[in-house]
KEGUKOL-395069 format. One record per residue (C-alpha): residue in three letters; z, x, y. Coordinates in nm, 2 decimals. Example, Ala and Ser with C-alpha at 12.3 -4.5 7.8 and 13.67 -1.06 7.14 Angstrom:
<atoms>
(ALA,(0.78,1.23,-0.45))
(SER,(0.71,1.37,-0.11))
</atoms>
This chain:
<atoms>
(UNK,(17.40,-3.73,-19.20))
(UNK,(17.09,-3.84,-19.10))
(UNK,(17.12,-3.75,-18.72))
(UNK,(17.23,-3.41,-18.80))
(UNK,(16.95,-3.37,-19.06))
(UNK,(16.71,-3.43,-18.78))
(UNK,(16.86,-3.21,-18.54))
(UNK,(16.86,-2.90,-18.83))
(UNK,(16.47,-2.99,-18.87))
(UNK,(16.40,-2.96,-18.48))
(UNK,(16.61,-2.63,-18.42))
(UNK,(16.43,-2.52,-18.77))
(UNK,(16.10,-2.57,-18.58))
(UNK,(16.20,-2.44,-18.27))
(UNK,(16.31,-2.17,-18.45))
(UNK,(15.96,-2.10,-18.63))
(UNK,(15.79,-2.18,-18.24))
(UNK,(16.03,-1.91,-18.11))
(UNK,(15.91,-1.65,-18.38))
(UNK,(15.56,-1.71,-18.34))
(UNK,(15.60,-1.68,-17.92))
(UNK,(15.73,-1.33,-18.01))
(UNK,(15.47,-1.24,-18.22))
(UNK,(15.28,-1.26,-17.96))
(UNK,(15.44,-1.14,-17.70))
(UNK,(15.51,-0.78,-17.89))
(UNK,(15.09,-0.81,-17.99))
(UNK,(15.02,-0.85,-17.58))
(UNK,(15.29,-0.55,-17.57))
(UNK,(15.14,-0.36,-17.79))
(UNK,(14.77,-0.39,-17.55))
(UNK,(14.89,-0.28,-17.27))
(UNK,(15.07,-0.04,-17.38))
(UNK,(14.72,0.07,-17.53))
(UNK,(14.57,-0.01,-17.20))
(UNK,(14.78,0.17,-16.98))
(UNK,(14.78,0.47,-17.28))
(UNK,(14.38,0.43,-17.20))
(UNK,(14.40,0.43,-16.82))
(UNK,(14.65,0.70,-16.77))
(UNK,(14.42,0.92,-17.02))
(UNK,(14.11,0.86,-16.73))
(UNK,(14.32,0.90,-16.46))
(UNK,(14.36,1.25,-16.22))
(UNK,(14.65,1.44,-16.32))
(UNK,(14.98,1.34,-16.08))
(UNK,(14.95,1.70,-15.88))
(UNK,(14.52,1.66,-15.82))
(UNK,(14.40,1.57,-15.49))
(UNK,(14.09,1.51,-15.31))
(UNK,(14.00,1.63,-14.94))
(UNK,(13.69,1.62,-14.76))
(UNK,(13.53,1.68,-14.42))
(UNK,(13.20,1.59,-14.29))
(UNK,(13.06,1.75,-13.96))
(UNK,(12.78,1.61,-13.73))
(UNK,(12.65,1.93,-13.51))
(UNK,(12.41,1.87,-13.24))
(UNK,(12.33,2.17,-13.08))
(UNK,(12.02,2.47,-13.02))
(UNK,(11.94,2.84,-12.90))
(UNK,(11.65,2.77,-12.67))
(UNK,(11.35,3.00,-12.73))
(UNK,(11.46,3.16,-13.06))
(UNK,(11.33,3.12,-13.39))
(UNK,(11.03,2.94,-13.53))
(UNK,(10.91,2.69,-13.77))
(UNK,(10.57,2.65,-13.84))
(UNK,(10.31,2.82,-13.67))
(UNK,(10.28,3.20,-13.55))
(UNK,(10.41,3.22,-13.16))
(UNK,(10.55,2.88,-13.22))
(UNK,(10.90,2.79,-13.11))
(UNK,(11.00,2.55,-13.34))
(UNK,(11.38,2.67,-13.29))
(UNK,(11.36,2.61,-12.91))
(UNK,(11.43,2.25,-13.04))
(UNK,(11.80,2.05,-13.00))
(UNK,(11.86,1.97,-13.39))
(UNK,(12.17,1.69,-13.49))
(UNK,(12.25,1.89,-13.91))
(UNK,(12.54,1.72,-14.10))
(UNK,(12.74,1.88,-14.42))
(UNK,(12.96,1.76,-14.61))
(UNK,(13.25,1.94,-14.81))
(UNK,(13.46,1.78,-15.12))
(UNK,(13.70,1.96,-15.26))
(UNK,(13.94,1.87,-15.55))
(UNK,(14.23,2.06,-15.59))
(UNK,(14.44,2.02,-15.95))
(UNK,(14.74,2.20,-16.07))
(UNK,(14.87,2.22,-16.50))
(UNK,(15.22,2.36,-16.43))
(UNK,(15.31,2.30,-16.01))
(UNK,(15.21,2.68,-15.96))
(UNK,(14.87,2.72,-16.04))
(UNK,(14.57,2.53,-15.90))
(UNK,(14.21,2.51,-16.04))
(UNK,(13.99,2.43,-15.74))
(UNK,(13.61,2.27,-15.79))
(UNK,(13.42,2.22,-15.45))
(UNK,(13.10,2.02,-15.38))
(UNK,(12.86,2.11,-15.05))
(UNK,(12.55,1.94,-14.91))
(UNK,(12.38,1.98,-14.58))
(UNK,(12.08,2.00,-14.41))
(UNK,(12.02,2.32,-14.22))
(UNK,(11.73,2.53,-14.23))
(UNK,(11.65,2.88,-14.14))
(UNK,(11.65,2.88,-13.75))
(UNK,(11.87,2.85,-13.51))
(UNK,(12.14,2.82,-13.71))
(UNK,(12.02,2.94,-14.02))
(UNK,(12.18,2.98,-14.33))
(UNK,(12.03,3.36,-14.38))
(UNK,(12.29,3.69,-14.35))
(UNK,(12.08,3.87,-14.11))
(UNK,(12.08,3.54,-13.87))
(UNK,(12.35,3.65,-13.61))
(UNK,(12.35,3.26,-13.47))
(UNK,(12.46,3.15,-13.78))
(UNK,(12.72,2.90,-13.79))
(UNK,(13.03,2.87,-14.06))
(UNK,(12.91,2.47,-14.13))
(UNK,(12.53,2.52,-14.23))
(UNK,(12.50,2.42,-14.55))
(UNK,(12.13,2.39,-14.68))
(UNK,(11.89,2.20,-14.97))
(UNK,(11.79,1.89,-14.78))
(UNK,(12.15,1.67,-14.82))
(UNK,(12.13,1.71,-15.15))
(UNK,(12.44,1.76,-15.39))
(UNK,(12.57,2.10,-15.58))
(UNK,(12.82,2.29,-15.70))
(UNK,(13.03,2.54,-15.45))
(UNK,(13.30,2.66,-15.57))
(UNK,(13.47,2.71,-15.88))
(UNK,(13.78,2.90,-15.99))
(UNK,(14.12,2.90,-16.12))
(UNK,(14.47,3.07,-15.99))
(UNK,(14.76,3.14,-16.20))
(UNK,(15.04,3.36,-16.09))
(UNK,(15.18,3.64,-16.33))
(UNK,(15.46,3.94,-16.27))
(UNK,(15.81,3.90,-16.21))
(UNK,(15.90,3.64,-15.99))
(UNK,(15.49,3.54,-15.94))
(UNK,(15.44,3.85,-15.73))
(UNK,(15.08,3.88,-15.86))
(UNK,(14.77,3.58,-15.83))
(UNK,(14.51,3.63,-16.04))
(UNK,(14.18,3.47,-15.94))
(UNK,(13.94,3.42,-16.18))
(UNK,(13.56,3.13,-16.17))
(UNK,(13.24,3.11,-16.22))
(UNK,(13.15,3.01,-15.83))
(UNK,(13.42,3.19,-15.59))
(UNK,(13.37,3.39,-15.28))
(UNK,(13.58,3.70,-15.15))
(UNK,(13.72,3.65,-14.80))
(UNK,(13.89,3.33,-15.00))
(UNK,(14.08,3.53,-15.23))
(UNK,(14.18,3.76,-14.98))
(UNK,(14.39,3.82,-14.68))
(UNK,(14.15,3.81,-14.34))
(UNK,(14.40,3.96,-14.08))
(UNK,(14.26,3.73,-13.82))
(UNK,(14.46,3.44,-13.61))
(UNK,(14.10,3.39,-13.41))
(UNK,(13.96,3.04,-13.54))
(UNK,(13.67,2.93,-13.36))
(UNK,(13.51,2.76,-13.66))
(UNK,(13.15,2.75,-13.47))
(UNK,(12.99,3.11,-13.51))
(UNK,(13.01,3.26,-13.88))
(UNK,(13.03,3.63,-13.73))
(UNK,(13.36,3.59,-13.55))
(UNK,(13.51,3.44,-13.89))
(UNK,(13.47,3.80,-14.03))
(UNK,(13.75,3.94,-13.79))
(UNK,(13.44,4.24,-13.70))
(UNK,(13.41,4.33,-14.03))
(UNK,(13.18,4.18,-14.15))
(UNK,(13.09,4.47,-14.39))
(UNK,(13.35,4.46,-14.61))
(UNK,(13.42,4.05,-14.56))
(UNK,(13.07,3.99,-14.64))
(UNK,(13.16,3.61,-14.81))
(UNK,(13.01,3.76,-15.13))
(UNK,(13.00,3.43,-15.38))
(UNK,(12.96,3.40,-15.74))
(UNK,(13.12,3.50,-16.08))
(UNK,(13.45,3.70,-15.98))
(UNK,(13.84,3.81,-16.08))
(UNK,(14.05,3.92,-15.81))
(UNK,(14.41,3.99,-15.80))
(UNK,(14.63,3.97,-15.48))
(UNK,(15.01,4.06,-15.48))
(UNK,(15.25,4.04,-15.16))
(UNK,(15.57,4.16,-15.13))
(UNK,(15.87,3.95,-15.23))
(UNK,(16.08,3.87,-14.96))
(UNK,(16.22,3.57,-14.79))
(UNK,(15.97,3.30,-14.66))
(UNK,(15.86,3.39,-14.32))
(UNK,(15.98,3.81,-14.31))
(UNK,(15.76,4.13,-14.27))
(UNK,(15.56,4.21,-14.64))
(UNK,(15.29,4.43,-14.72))
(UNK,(15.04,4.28,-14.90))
(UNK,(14.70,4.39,-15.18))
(UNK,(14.42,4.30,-15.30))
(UNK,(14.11,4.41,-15.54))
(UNK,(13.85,4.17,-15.66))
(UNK,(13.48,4.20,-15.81))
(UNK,(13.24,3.91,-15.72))
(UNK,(12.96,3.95,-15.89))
(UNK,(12.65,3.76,-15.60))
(UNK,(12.29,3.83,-15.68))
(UNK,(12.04,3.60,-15.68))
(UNK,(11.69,3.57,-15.89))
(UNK,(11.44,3.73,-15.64))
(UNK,(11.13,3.96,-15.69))
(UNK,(11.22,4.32,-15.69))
(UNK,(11.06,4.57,-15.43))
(UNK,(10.97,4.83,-15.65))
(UNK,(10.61,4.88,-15.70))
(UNK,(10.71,4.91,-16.11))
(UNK,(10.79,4.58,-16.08))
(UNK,(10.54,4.26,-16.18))
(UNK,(10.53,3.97,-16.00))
(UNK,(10.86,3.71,-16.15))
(UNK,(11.05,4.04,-16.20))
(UNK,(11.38,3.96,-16.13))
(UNK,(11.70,4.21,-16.00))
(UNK,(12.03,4.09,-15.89))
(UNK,(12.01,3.76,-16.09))
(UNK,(12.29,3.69,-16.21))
(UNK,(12.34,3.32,-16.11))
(UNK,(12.01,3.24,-16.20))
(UNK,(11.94,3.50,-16.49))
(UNK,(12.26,3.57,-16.68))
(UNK,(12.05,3.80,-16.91))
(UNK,(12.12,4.07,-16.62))
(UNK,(12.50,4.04,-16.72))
(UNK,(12.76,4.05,-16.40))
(UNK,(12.81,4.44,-16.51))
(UNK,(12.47,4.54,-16.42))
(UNK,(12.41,4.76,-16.07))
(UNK,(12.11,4.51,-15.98))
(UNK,(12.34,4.16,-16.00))
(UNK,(12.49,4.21,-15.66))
(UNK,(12.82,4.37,-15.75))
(UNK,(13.09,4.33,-15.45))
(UNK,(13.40,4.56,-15.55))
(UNK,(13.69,4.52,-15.24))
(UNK,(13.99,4.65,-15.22))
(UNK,(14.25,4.56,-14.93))
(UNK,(14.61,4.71,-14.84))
(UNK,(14.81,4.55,-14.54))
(UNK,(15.10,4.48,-14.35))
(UNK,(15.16,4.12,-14.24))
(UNK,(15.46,4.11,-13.97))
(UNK,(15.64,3.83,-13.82))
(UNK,(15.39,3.78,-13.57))
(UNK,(15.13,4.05,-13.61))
(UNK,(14.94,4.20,-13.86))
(UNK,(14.70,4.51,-14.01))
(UNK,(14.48,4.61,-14.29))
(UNK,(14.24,4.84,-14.37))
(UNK,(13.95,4.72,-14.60))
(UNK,(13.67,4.88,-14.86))
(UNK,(13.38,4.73,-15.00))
(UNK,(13.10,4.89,-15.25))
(UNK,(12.79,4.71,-15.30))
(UNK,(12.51,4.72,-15.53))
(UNK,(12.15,4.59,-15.51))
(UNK,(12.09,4.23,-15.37))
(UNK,(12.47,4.25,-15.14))
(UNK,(12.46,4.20,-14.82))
(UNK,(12.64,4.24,-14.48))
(UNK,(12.72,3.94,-14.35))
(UNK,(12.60,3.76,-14.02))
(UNK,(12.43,4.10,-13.93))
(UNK,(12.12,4.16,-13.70))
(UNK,(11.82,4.17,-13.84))
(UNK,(11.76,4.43,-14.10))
(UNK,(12.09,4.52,-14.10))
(UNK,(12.18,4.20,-14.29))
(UNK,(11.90,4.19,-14.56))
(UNK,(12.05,4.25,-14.91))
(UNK,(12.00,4.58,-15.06))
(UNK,(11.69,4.68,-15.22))
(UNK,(11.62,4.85,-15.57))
(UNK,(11.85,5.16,-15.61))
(UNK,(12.06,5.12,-15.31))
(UNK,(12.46,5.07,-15.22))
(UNK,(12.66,5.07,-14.98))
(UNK,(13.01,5.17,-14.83))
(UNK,(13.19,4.96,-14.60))
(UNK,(13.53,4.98,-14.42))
(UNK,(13.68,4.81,-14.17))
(UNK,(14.00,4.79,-14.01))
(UNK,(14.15,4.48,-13.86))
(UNK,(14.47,4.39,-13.66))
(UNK,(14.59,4.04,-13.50))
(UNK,(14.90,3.96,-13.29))
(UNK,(15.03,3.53,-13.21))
(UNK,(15.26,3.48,-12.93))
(UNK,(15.60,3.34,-13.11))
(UNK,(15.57,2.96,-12.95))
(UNK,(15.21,2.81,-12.93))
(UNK,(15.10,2.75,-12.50))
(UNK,(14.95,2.97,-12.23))
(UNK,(14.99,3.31,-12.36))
(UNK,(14.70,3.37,-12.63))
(UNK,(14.65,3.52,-12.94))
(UNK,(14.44,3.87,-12.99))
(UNK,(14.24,3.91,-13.28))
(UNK,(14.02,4.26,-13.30))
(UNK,(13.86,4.47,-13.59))
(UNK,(13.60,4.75,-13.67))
(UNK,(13.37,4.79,-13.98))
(UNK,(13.11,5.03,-14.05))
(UNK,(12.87,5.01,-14.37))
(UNK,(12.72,5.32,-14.48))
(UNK,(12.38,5.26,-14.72))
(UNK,(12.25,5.50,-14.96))
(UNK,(12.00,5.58,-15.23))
(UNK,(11.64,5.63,-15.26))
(UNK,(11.44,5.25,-15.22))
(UNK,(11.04,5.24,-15.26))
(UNK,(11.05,4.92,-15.05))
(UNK,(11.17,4.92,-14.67))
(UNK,(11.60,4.77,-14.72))
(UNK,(11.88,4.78,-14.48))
(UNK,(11.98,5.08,-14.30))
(UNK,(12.39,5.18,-14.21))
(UNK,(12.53,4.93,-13.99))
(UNK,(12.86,4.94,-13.76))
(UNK,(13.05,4.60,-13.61))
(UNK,(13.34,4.52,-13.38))
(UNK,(13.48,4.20,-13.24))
(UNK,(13.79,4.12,-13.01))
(UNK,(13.91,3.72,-13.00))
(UNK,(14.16,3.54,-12.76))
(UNK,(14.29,3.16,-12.84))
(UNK,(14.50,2.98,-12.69))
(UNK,(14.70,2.69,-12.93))
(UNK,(14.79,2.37,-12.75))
(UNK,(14.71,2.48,-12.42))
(UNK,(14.73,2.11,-12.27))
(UNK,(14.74,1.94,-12.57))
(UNK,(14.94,1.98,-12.87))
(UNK,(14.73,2.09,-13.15))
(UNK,(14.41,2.15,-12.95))
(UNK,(14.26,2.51,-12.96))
(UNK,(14.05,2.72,-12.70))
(UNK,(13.95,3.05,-12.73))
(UNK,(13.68,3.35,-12.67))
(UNK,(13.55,3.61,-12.83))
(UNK,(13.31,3.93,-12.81))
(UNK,(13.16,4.18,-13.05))
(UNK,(12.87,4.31,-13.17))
(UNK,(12.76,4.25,-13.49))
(UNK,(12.60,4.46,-13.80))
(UNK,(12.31,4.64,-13.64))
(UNK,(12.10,4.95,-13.81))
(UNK,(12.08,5.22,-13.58))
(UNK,(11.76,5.30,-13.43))
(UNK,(11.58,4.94,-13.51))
(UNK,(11.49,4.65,-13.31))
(UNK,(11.79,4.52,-13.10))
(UNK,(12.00,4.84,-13.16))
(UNK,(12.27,4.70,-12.92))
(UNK,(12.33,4.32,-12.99))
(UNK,(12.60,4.15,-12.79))
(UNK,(12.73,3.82,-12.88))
(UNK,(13.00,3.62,-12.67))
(UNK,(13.18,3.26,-12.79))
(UNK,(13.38,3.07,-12.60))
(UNK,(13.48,2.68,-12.73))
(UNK,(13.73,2.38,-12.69))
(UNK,(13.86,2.25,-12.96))
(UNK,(14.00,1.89,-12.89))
(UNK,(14.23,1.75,-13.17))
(UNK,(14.10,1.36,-13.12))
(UNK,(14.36,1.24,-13.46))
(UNK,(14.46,1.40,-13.75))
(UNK,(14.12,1.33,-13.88))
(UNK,(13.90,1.38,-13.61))
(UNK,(13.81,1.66,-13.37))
(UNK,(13.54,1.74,-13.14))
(UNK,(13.45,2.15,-13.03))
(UNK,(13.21,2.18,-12.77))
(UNK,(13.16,2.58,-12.77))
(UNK,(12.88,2.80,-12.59))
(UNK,(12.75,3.17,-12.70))
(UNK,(12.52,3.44,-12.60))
(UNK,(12.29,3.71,-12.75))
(UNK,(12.17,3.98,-12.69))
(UNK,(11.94,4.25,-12.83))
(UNK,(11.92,4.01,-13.10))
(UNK,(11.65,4.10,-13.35))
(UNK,(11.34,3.87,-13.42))
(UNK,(11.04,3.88,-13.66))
(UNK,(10.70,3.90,-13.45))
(UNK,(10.60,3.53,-13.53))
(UNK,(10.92,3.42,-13.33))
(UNK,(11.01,3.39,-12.92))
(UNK,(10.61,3.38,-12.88))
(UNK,(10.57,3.71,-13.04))
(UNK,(10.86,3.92,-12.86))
(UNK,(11.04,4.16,-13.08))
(UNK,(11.42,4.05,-12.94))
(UNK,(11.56,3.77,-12.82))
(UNK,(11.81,3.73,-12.52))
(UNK,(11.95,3.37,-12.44))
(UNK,(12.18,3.10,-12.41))
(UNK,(12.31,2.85,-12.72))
(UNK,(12.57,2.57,-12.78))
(UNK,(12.64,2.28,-12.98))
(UNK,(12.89,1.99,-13.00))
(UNK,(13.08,1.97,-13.33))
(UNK,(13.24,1.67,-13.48))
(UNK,(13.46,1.69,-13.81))
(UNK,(13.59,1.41,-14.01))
(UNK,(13.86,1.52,-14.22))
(UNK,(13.98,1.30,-14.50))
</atoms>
């Protein structure tokens, strides 16, 4: 009796030692499940994602533009400018997406220039001395039966994103080109906006016509030209001054309105834009790409068509289009004047190389009739070379023409003719 007493009192104890080990084994349960509760509640939603790219561009226009001094030519100079691009991309239900985007960069005015009436500009030149802000920010949802409609709608979003650009021409150097000629009605107006676009529902790949309308609302705070007008007096403010409200004529109003057809391998579509005070035409000469004074608007159309061989090599891709912006309305300062564009693009995809890109292009962009440089010319031609997934260098050379200059600039000449390149290196990641 004795042995078996002893062996009841050890399995008792055991038993007790047992209990207590899963006490705490459900209490250390119990914290991470709290834990994990904790970090899945900080973490990015399953369908967000995070790209960037970075670009080095070393590159010049010799002889135009100027920094500093009268008859100075500061922009005769070879500059190395960086941006950077982050964008996050997060979805609620797997169909729409809520997109936030983060810019910095460290352009200035010439040669590149990050000014609308610069027609050197390039599409990476991204201002404000590398530092950090805000770039986009909008959400898409689709509605309508079968999700035939996208409705667009944030507080920082831009135009030619939320709508079709019948272009196959990607040079990614010049910002001109990027506007498929019409540069009028694809102006890149950015700020608050809704837009809705609706395509055809067919099969994945088959003819459709497409449509878009969207308002984006991009004035900036600036000092009005009328003489009524006191020094601080601002018009077309609504980034910086909501109190002008994104329905008032003088916030830079941008109302487009698109109808296409996109085909198997070609496409068409015919473009309108009206703009209000502070809009702009973008990537225009001189004048013609100033934003719009006190009690102006304009009238823009353009027309665009593209065709893309059916297997990438040696036959190229066309890309052409025609805009013409027509300005009225009385102005007591001196604003942009009508304006007409063209541009015709070849490109070659994996020429020698399979995903590398080459391509050239010619147009003549936004110009007012009648002023300085009333026939600009601008020519393109690059290499794109695919280096990894990640990595590609574009070497690309351009020329202007009848390219309109302030006095203090090319040593005091009025237009400037020349020669300009520059060697572009992305990092995507």
């Amino acid at each position: 009796m004795g042995s078996a007493d002893h062996h009841s009192a050890l399995l008792a104890k055991e038993l007790v030692e047992l209990q207590q080990g899963s006490a705490n084994l459900a209490e250390q349960a119990t914290a991470l499940e709290k834990a994990a509760a904790g970090l899945e509640a900080q973490a990015f939603a399953a369908t967000t994602t995070l790209k960037g790219e970075a670009s080095f561009i070393l590159g010049g226009v010799p002889g135009y533009g100027s920094k500093g001094a009268p008859n100075s030519k500061g922009g005769s100079h070879t500059t190395l400018n960086d941006e950077l691009r982050l964008n996050l991309y997060t979805s609620f239900s797997g169909k729409d997406l809520l997109r936030v985007r983060w810019g910095a960069g460290n352009f200035s005015s010439y040669p590149f220039g990050t000014s609308t009436s610069n027609i050197f500009k390039l599409i990476h030149t991204e201002n404000g001395n590398d530092q950090v802000f805000l770039d986009r920010l909008y959400y898409q949802f689709p509605i309508g039966k079968n999700d035939q409609y996208k409705v667009s709608i944030g507080a920082l979003i831009r135009n030619n994103e939320i709508t079709w650009i019948p272009s196959v021409y990607r040079s990614d150097v010049l910002d001109y080109f990027s506007t498929g000629g019409g540069s009028g009605v694809y102006n890149k107006a950015l700020g608050e906006g809704i837009g809705i676009s609706w395509k055809q529902p067919v099969p994945a790949g088959k003819p459709a016509l497409i449509a878009n309308l969207n308002v984006i609302v991009s004035g900036s705070a600036v000092n009005s030209g009328s003489s009524s007008c006191s020094a601080g007096c601002n018009n077309g403010a609504s980034g910086a001054d909501s109190s002008y409200g994104i329905d008032n004529a003088g916030s830079g109003i941008n109302a487009l309105a698109q109808l296409g057809y996109q085909g198997e391998n070609w496409g068409l579509a015919l473009g309108y834009r009206h703009g209000t005070t502070q809009t702009a035409v973008r990537s225009a000469n001189g004048v013609a790409g100033t934003p719009l004074a006190d009690g102006q608007q304009d009238n823009s159309v353009a027309i665009n068509a593209y065709w893309h061989p059916r297997h990438s090599g040696w036959i190229p891709s066309i890309s052409t289009g025609f805009g013409y912006n027509l300005v009225n309305g009385s102005s007591t300062a001196p604003g942009p004047q009508s304006s007409r564009s063209w541009m015709v693009g070849i490109q070659w995809n994996s020429p020698w190389k399979t995903s590398d890109a080459a391509g050239v292009a010619i147009g003549q962009p936004g110009n007012a009739a009648g002023a300085t440089g009333s026939s600009p010319w601008l020519i393109e031609g690059f290499y794109r070379y695919q280096i990894s997934n990640n990595l590609s260098l574009t070497p690309a050379l351009f020329y202007g023409s009848g390219v309109s200059t302030s006095n203090a600039n090319d040593g005091g000449q009025p237009i400037f003719n020349g020669l300009g390149g520059v060697i572009q290196t992305t990092f995507s990641f």
